[in-house]
N, C-alpha and C positions, 0 to 999 in steps of 0.2 A: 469480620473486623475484630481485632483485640482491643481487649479496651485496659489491658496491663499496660506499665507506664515502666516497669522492669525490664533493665536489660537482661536479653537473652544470652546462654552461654552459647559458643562459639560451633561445640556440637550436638549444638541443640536438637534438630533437624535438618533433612537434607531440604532445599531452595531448587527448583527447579527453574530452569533459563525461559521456560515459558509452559502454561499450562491453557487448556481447551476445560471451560467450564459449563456445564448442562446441569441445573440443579433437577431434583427429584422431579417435580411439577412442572418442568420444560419437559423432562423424559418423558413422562404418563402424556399431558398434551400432544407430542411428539409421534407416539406410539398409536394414540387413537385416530391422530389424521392419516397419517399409512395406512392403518388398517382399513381404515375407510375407502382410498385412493384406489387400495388392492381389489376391494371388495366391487368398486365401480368398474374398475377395466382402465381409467383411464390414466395414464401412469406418465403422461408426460406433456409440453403445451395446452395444461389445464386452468384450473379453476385458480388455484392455489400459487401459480406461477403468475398469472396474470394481477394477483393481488400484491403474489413479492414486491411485481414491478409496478405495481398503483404507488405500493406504501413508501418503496426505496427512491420513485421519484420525488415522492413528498418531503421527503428525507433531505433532499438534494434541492429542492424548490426548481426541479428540472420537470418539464413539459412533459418527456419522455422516459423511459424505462424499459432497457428489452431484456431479460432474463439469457444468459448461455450458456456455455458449459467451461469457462474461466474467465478470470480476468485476462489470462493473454489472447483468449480468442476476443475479448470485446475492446482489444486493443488492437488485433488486425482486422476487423471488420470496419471498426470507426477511418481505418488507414483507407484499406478499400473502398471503404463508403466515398472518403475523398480525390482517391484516383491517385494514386501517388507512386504508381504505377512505372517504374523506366526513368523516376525523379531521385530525389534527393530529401531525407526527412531529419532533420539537426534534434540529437537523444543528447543528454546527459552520460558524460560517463561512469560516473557513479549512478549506478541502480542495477536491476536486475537482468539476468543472463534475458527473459522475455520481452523487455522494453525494446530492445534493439534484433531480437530475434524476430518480434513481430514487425517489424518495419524489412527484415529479408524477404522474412515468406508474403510478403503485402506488395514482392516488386520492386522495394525500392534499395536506396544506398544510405546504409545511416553515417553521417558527420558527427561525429564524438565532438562535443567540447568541457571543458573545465566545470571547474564545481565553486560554489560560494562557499565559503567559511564558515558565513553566518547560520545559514540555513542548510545548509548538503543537497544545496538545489543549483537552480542553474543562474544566473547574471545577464539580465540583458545584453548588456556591453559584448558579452561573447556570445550571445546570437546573432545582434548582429554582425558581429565581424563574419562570421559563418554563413551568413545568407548569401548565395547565388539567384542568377536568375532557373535554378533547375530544382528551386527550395522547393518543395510543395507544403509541407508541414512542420513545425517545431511540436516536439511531446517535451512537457513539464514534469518531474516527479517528483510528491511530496513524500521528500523521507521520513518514515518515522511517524508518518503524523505531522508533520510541522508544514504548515502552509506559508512557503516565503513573503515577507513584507512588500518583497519587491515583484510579488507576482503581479499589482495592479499596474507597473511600469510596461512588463512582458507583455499584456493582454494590449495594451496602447500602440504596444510598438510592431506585436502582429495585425491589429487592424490595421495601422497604417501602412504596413507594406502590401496588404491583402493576402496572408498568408496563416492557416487556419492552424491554431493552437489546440492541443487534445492532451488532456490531461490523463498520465497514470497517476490514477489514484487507489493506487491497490493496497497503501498504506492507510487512508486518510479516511473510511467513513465515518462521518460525523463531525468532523475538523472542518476548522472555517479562519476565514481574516475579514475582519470587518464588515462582520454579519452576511458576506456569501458562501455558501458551503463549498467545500471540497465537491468539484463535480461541476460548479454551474461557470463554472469561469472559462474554459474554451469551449469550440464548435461543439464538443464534445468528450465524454470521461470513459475511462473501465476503471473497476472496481473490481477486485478478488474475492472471492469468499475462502481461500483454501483454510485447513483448520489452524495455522497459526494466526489468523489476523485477527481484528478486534470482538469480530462476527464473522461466524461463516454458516455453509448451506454446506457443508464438509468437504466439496466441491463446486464449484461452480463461479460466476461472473455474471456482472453488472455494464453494460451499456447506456451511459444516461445522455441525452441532449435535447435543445429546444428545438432542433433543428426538424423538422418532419422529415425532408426526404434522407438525410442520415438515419434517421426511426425505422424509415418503410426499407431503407437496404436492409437494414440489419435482421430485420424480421426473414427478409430473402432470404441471405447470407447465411443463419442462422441453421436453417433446414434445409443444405445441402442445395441451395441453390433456388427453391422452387417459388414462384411466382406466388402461390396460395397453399395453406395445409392438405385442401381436399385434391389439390389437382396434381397431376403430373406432369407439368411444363416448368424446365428448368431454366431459368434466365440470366442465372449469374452462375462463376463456377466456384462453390458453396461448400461448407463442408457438414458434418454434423456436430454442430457446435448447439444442441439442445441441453436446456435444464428439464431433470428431469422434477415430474411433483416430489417424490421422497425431498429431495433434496431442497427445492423451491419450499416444503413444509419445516425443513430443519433451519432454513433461511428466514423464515418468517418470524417465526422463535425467537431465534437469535437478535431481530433488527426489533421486536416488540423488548428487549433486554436492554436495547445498544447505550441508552440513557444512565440506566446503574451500572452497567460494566466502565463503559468511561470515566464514568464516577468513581468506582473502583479502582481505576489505573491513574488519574485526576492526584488521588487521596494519597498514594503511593509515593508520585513522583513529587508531589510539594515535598515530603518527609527526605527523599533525596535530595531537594533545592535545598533546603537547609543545612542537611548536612552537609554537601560537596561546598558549601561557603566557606568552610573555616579550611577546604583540602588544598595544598599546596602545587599538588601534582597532576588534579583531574579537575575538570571547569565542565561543565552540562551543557548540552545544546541550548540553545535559549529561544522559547518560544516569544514571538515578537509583539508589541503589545496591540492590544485591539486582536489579536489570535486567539485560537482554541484549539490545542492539540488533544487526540485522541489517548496520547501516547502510544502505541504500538509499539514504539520503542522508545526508549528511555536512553539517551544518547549521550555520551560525556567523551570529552578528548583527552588524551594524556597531553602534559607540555612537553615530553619527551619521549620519543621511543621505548619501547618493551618489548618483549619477548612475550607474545601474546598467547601464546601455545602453555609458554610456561606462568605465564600469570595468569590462566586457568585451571590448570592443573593444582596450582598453588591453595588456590581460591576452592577448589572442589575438594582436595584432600585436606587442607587444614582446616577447612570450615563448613564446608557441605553446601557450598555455592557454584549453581553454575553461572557462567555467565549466559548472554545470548549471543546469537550471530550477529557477526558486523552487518551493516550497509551502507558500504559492502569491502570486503576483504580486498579484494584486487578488480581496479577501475575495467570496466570493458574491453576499453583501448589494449589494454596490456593481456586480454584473453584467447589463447590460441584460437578460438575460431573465428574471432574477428579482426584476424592478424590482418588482413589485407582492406581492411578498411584504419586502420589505425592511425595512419597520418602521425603527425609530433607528438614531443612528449605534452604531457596536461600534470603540471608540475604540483596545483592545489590539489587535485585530488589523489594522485600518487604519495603525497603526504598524508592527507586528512587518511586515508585508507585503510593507509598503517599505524595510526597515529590515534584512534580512538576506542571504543568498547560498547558494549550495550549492559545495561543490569535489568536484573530478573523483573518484571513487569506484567501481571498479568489479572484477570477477571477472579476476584475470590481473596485475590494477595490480603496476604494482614498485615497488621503496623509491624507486628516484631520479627515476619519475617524479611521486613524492609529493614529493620533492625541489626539483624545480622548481616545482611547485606554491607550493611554501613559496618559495621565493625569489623566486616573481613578488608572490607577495601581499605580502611585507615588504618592497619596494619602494612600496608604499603604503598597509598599515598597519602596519608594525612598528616 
């Protein structure tokens, strides 16, 4: 953290759109549990994995915890585990290519619908319109980190219809609305570890739920189907969706950090709240009160279209900023490979899609290069 209160000149330093932090003493820690792991033989469904998944249900005030080998696989197993099979699963169209990829390879048909404003989540109001009798699941995704206000409405209204809610939370660990965490709000969560998110295991996924027999699939599921680790009877058809220890030990790390890095990313984005008050052209996501975002990303709208290509290019050659990626660039619905599920247009998030930005955000950031951030931007909206 900087503790200079001077502005920064303009090409100060280059800003990167995001960075993966491992201080000295996570590395050496890091280093000596591998060695160790290597030295055992046992290199994977160990000691170490089993701990990730003590700690990260802790984390999550979830029952359960199964370690895998991504969040999009703890996103088709949770599918699986619910049988959604030859159904119908209602995804948000804003989020990512795996949210709705996992609901293909799970069996099923995903129903795209629109996006909230407020949040870059989904609206009750247009789930239900969406529900059939062929629903079997609705997935929620908190972008960005930001847990919608209106998720404790969502959670009301899938109980009442009997239809089981699963949270991507591949954005969101650590992030909460009125003190329940990201994760414990449907039947069931995944979680990403990949190395842009808040925390990662440089690979890997999180399955979290209270539910046991969701637990005991996934553990199946997980190892290619099999009934138990020692046996050779396969009972589901599984794929090898394993963490390994390396990875389960870079994960551990990482979640014994999760605290200061948020903090870190926390300390950053107030410094943007402030600034983007007085900006004319750009408004912040706005996280909702009684919330806690992780920030994973740092989200703001423009009030008017841009040439987003070119207000980066702008942003990196006059000033040494990148920006980050959207979430996301172009809605689902509108992606050649889920042309044939696409159904109508989804008119808020074909707007919002185009229509906003990410700034640099990340584990380590200092004030002044939050700084310059802010002075490249009010060079063209402030």
């Amino acid at each position: 953290m900087s503790a200079s209160n001077t502005p920064v000149s303009a090409a100060a330093r280059k800003i990167p759109a995001a960075r993966v932090q491992f201080l000295a003493e996570d590395r050496a820690w890091i280093v000596e549990k591998i060695d160790e792991v290597l030295a055992s033989g046992m290199l994977t469904l160990g000691r170490y994995g089993k701990e990730f998944e003590r700690r990260f249900a802790a984390l999550c005030g979830t029952k359960h915890a199964v370690s895998v080998g991504s969040g999009t696989a703890a996103l088709e197993i949770a599918l699986r585990a619910i049988g959604v099979e030859g159904k119908e699963v209602v995804v948000p169209t804003n989020t990512f290519f795996a949210t709705a990829a996992a609901v293909v390879h799970a069996g099923a048909r995903p129903v795209f619908i629109d996006m909230d404003p407020a949040s870059f989540a989904i609206r009750p109001e247009d789930v239900e319109r969406a529900l059939t009798a062929r629903t079997a699941a609705v997935v929620v995704v908190h972008i960005g980190g930001v847990v919608s206000e209106r998720l404790p409405e969502l959670v009301e209204l899938c109980r009442r219809k009997g239809i089981p809610l699963v949270e991507d939370a591949a954005h969101a660990h650590g992030s909460s609305y009125q003190g329940t965490m990201a994760g414990a709000f449907g039947l069931a969560a995944a979680f990403s570890f990949y190395p842009t998110k808040v925390m990662t295991s440089a690979e890997g996924g999180m399955l979290v739920t209270n539910d046991d027999r969701i637990a005991e699939e996934a553990v199946i599921y997980r190892d290619q189907g099999k009934a138990s680790f020692l046996v050779n009877a396969h009972t589901r058809m599984g794929h090898n969706w394993r963490m390994s220890e390396p990875h389960a030990i870079i994960g551990l790390r990482h979640l014994e950090r999760l605290p200061e890095m948020i903090a870190d990313r926390q300390r950053i984005a107030a410094l943007y709240d402030d600034a983007l008050a007085g900006f004319r052209g750009l408004q912040p996501l706005r996280v909702p009160e009684g919330g806690v975002s992780n920030y994973y990303k740092y989200i703001a709208v423009m009030r008017e279209r841009r040439d987003r290509q070119e207000l980066k290019r702008r942003l990196r050659e006059g000033f040494g900023v990148s920006l980050s990626g959207e979430v996301y660039e172009e809605p689902l619905h509108k992606q050649p490979v889920f042309a044939s599920y696409a159904g109508g247009p989804l008119p808020v998030a074909e707007d919002l899609c185009a229509r906003h930005i990410c700034l640099p955000v990340y584990s380590g950031m200092e004030d002044d290069e939050a700084r310059q951030v802010i002075e490249a931007l009010a060079a063209f909206f402030g």
